[in-house]
SEMARFI-84959 format. One record per residue: residue number from 1; x, y, z of N, C-alpha, C, O in turn. Coordinates in pm, whole numbers, plus 32768, in hexadecimal, padded with zeros to 4 digits. Each point is the difference from the previous one (the first is absolute). Layout:
<rec pos="NUM" n_xx="X" n_yy="Y" n_zz="Z" ca_xx="X" ca_yy="Y" ca_zz="Z" c_xx="X" c_yy="Y" c_zz="Z" o_xx="X" o_yy="Y" o_zz="Z"/>
...
//
This chain:
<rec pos="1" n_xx="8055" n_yy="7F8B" n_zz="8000" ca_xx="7FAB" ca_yy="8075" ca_zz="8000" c_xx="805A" c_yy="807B" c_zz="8000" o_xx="8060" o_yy="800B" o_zz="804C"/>
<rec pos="2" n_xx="7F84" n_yy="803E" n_zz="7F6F" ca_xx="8019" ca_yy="80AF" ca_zz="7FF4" c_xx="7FCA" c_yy="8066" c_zz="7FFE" o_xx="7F91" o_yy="7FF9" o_zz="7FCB"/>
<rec pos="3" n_xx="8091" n_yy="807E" n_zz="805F" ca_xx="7FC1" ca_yy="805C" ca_zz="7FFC" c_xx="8015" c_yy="8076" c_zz="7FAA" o_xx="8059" o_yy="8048" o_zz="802C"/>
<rec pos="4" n_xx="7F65" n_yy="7FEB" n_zz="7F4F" ca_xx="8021" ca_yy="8057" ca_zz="7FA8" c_xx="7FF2" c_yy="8093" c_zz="802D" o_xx="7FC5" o_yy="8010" o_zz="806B"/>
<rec pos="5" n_xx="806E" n_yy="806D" n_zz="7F4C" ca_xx="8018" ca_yy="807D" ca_zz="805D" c_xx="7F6F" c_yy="8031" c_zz="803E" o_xx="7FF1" o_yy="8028" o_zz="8073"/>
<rec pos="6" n_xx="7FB5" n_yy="7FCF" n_zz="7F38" ca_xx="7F62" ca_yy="8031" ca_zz="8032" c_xx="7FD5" c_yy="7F9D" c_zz="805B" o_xx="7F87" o_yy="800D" o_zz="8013"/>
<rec pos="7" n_xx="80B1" n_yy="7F86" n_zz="8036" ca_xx="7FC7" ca_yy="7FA3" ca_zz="806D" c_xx="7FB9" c_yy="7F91" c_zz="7FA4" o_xx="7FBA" o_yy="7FB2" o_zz="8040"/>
<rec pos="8" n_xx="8049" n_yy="8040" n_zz="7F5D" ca_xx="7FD1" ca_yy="7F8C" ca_zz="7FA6" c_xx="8054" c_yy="7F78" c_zz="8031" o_xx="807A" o_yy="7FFB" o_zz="7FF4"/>
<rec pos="9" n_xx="7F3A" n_yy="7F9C" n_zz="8042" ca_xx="803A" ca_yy="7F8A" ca_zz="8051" c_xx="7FFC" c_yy="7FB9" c_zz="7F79" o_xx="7FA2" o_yy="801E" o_zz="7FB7"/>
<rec pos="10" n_xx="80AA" n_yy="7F94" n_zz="8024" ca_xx="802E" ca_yy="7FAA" ca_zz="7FA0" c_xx="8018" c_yy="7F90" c_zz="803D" o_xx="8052" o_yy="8000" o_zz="805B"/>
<rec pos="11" n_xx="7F56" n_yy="7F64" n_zz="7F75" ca_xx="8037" ca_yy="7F82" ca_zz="8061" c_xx="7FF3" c_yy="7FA6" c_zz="7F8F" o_xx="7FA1" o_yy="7FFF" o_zz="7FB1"/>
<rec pos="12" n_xx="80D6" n_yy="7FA9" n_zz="804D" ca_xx="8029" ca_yy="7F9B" ca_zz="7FCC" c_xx="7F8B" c_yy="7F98" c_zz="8005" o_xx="7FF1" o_yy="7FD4" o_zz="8072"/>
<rec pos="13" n_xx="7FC4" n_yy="8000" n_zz="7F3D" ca_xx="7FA5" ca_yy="7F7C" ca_zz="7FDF" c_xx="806C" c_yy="7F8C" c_zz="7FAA" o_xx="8045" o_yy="801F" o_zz="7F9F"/>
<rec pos="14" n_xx="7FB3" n_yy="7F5D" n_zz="809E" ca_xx="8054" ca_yy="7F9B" ca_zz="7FA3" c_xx="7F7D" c_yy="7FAB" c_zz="7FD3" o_xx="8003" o_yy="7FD3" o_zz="7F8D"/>
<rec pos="15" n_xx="7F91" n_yy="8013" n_zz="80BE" ca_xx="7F9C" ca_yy="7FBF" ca_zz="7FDE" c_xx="7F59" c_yy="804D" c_zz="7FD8" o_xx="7FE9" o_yy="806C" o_zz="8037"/>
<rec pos="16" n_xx="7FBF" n_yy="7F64" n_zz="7F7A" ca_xx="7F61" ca_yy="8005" ca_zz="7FF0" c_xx="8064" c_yy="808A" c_zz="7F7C" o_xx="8062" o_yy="7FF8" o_zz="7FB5"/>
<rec pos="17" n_xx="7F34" n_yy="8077" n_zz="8072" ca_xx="8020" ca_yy="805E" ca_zz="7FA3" c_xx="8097" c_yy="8054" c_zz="8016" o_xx="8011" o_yy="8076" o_zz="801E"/>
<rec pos="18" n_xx="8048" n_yy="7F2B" n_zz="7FC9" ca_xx="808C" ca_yy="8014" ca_zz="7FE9" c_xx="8055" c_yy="8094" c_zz="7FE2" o_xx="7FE2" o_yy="801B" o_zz="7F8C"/>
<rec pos="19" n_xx="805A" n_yy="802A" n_zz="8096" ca_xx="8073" ca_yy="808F" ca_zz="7FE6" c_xx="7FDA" c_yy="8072" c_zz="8068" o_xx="7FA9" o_yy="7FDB" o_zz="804F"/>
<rec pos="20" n_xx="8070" n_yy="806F" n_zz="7FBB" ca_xx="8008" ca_yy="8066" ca_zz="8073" c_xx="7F75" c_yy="804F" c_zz="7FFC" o_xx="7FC6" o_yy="8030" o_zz="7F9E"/>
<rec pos="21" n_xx="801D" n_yy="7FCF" n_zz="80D1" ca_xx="7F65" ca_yy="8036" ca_zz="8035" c_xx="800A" c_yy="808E" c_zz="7FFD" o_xx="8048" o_yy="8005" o_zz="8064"/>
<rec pos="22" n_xx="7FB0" n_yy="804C" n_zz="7F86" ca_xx="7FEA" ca_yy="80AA" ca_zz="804B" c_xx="7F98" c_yy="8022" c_zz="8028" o_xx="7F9A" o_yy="8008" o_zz="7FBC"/>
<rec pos="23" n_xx="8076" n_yy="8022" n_zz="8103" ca_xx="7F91" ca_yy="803A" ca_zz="7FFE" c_xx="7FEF" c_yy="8091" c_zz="804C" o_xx="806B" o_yy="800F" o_zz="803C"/>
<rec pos="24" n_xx="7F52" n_yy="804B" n_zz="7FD8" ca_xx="800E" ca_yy="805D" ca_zz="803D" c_xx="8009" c_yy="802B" c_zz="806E" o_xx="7F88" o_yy="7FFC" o_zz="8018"/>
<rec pos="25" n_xx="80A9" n_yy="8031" n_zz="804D" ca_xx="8004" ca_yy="7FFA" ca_zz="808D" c_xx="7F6A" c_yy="7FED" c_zz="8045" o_xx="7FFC" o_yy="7FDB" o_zz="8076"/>
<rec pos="26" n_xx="7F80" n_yy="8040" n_zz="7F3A" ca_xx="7F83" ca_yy="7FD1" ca_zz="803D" c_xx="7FCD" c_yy="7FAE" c_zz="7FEE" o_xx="7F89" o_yy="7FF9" o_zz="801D"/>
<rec pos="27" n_xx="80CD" n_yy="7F87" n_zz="7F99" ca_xx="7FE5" ca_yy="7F5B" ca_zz="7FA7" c_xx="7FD2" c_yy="801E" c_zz="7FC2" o_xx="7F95" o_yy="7FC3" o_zz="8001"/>
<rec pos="28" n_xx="806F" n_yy="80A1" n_zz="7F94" ca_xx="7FAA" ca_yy="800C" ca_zz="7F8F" c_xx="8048" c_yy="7F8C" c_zz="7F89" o_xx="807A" o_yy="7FF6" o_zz="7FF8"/>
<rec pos="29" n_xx="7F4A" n_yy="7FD4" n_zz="7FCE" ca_xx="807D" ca_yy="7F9A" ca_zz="7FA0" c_xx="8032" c_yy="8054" c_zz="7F77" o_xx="7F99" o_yy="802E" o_zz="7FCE"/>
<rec pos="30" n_xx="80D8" n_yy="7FF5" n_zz="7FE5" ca_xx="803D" ca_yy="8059" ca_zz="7FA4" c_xx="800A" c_yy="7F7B" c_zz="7F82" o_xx="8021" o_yy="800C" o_zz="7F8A"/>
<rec pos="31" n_xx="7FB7" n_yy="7F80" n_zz="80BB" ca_xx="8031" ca_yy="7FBA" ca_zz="7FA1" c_xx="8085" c_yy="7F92" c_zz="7FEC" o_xx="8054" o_yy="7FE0" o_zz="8055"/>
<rec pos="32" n_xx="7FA2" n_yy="7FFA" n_zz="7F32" ca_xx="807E" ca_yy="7FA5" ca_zz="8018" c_xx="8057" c_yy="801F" c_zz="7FA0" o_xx="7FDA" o_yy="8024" o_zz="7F90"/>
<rec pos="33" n_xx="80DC" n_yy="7FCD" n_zz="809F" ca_xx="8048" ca_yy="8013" ca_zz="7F7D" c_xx="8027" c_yy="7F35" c_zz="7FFF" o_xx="8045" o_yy="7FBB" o_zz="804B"/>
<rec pos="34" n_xx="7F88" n_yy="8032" n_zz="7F6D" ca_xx="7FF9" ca_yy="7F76" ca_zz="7FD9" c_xx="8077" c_yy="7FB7" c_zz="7F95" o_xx="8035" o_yy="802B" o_zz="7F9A"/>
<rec pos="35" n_xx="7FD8" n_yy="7F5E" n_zz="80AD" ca_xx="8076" ca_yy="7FA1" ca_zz="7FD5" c_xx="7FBD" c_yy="7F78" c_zz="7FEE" o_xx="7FB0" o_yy="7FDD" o_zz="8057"/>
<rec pos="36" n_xx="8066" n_yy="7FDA" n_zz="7F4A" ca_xx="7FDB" ca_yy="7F94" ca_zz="8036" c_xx="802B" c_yy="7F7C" c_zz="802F" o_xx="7FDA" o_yy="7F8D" o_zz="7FEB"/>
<rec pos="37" n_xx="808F" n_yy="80B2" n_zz="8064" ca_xx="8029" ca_yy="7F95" ca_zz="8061" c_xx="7FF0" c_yy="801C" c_zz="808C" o_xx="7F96" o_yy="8032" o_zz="8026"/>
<rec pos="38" n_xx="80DF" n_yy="7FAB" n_zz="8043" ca_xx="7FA8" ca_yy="8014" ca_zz="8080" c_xx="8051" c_yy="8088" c_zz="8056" o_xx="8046" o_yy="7FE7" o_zz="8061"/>
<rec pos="39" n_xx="7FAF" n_yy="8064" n_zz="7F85" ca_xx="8065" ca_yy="805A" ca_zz="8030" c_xx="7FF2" c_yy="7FD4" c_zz="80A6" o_xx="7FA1" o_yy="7FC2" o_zz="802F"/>
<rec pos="40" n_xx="80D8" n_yy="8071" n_zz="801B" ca_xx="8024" ca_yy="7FED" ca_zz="8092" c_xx="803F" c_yy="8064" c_zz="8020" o_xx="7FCA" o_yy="8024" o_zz="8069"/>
<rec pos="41" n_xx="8098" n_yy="802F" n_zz="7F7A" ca_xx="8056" ca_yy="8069" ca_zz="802D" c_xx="7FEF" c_yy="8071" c_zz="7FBB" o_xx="7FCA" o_yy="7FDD" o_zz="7F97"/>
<rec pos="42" n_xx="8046" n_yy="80A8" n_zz="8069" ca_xx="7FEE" ca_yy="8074" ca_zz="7FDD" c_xx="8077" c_yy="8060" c_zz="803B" o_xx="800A" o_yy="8020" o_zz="8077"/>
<rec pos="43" n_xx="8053" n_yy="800A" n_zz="7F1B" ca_xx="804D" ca_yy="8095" ca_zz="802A" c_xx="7FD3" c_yy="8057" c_zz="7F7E" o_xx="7FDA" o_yy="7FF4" o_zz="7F8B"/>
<rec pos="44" n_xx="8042" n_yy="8069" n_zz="80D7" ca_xx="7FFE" ca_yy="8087" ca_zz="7F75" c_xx="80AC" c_yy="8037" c_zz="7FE1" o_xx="8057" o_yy="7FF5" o_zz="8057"/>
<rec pos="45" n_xx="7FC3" n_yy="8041" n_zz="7F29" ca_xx="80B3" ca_yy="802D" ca_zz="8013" c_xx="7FEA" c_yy="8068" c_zz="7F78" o_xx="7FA5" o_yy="804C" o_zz="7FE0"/>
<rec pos="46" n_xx="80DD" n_yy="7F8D" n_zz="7FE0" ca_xx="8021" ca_yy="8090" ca_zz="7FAC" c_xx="800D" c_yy="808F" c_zz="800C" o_xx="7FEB" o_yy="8033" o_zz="806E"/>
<rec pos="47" n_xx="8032" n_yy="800F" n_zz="7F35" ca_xx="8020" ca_yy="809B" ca_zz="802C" c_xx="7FAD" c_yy="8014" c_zz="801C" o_xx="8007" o_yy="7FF8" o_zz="807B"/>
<rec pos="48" n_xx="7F62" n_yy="8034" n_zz="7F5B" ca_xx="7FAE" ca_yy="8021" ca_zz="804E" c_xx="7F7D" c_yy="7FB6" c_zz="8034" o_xx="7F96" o_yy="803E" o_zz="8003"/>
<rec pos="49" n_xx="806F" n_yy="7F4E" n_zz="8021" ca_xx="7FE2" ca_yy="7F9A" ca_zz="804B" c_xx="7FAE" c_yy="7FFC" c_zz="7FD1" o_xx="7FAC" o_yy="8003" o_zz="8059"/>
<rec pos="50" n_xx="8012" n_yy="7FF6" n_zz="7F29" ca_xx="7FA7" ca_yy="7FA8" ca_zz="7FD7" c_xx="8002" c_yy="7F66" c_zz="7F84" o_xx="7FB9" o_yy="7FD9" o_zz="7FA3"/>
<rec pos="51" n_xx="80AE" n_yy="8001" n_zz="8098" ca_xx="8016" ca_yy="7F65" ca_zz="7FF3" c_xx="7FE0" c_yy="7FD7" c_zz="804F" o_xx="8003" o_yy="803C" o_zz="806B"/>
<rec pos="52" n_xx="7FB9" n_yy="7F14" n_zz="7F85" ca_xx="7FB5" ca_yy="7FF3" ca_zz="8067" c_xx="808D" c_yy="7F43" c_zz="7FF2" o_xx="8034" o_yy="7FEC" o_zz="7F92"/>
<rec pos="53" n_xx="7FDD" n_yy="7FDD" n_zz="80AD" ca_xx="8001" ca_yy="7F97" ca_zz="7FE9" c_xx="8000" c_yy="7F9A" c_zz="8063" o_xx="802E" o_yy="8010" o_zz="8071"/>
<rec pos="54" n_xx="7F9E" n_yy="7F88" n_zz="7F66" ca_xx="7F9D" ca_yy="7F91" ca_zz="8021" c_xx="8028" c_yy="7F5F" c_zz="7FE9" o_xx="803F" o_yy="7FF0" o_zz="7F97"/>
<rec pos="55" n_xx="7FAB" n_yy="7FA6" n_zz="80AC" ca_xx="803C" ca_yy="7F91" ca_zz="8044" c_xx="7F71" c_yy="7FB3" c_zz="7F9D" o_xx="7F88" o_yy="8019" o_zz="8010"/>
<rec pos="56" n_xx="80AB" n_yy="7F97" n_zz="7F9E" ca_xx="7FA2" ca_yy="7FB3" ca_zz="7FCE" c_xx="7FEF" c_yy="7F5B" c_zz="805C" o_xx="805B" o_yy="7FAE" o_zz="7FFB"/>
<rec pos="57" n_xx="7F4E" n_yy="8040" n_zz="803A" ca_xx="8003" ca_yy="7F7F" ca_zz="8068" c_xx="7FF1" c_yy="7F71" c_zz="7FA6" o_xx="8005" o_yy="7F8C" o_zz="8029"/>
<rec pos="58" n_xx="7FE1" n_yy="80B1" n_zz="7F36" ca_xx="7FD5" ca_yy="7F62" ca_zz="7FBC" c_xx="8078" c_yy="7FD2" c_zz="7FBA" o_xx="8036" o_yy="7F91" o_zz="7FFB"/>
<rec pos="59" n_xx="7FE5" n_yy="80D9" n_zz="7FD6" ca_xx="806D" ca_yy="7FFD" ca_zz="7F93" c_xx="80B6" c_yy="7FF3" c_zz="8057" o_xx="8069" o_yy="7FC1" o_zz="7FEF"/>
<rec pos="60" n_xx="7F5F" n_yy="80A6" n_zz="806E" ca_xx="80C3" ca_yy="8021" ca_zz="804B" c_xx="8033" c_yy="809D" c_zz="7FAE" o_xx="8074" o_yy="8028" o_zz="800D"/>
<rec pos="61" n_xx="7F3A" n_yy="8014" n_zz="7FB1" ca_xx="8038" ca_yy="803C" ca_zz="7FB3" c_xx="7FF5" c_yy="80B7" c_zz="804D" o_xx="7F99" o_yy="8040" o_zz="8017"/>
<rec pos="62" n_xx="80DA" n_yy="7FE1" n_zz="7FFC" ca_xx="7FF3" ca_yy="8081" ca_zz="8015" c_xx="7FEB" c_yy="806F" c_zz="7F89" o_xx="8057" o_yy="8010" o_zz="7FAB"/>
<rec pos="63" n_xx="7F06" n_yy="8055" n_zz="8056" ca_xx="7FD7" ca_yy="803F" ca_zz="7FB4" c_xx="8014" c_yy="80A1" c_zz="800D" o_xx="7FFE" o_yy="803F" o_zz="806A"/>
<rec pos="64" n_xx="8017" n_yy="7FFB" n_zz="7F0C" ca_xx="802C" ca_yy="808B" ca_zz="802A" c_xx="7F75" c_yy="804B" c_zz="7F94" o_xx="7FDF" o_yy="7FDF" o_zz="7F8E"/>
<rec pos="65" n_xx="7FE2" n_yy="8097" n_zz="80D5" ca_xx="7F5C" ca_yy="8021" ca_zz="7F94" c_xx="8067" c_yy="8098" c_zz="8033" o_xx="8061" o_yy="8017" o_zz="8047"/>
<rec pos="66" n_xx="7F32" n_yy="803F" n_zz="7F55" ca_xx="7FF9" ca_yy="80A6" ca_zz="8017" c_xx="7F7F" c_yy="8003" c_zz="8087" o_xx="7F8E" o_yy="7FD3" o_zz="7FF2"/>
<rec pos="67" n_xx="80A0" n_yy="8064" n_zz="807D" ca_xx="7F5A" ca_yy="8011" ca_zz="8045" c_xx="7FC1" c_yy="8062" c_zz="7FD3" o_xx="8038" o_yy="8053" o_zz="7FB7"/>
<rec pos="68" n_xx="7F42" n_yy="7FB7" n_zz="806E" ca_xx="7F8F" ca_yy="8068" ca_zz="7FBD" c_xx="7FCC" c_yy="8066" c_zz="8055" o_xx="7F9F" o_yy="8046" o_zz="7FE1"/>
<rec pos="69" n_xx="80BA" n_yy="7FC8" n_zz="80B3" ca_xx="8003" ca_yy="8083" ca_zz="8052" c_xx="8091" c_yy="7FF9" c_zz="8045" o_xx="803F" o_yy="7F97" o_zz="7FF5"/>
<rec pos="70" n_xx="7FFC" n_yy="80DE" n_zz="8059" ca_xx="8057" ca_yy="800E" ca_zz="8035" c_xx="7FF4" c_yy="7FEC" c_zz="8064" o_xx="7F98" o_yy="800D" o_zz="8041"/>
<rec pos="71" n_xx="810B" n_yy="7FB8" n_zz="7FFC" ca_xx="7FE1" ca_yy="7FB3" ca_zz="808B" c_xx="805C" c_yy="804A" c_zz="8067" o_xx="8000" o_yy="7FDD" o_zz="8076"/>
//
């Protein structure tokens, strides 16, 4: 789980509807940025931290996306 700069909680799903959850600090759901494997781990990096990358639990495969807010 992470937390993006506006308090947007981001949590790792590996199982049912699979890739990172966002939701708003009042559980509102933002949706999913979706993979379809089982994600488990979550960092954010790069110059300006919106790389997100992510621990694939089916494959083994470490994934590198653009994220779609700043963290």
């Amino acid at each position: 789980m992470k937390v993006e700069a506006d308090e947007t909680i981001c949590v790792a799903v590996p199982v049912g509807e699979a890739g990172v959850h966002r939701f708003k600090p009042n559980g509102e759901s933002l949706g999913v940025v979706g993979y379809p494997g089982g994600i488990t781990n979550l960092a954010f990096g790069g110059k300006d931290l919106r790389t997100a990358f992510m621990t694939d639990s089916v494959s083994g495969l470490l994934l590198k996306a653009k994220w779609p807010a700043p963290v």
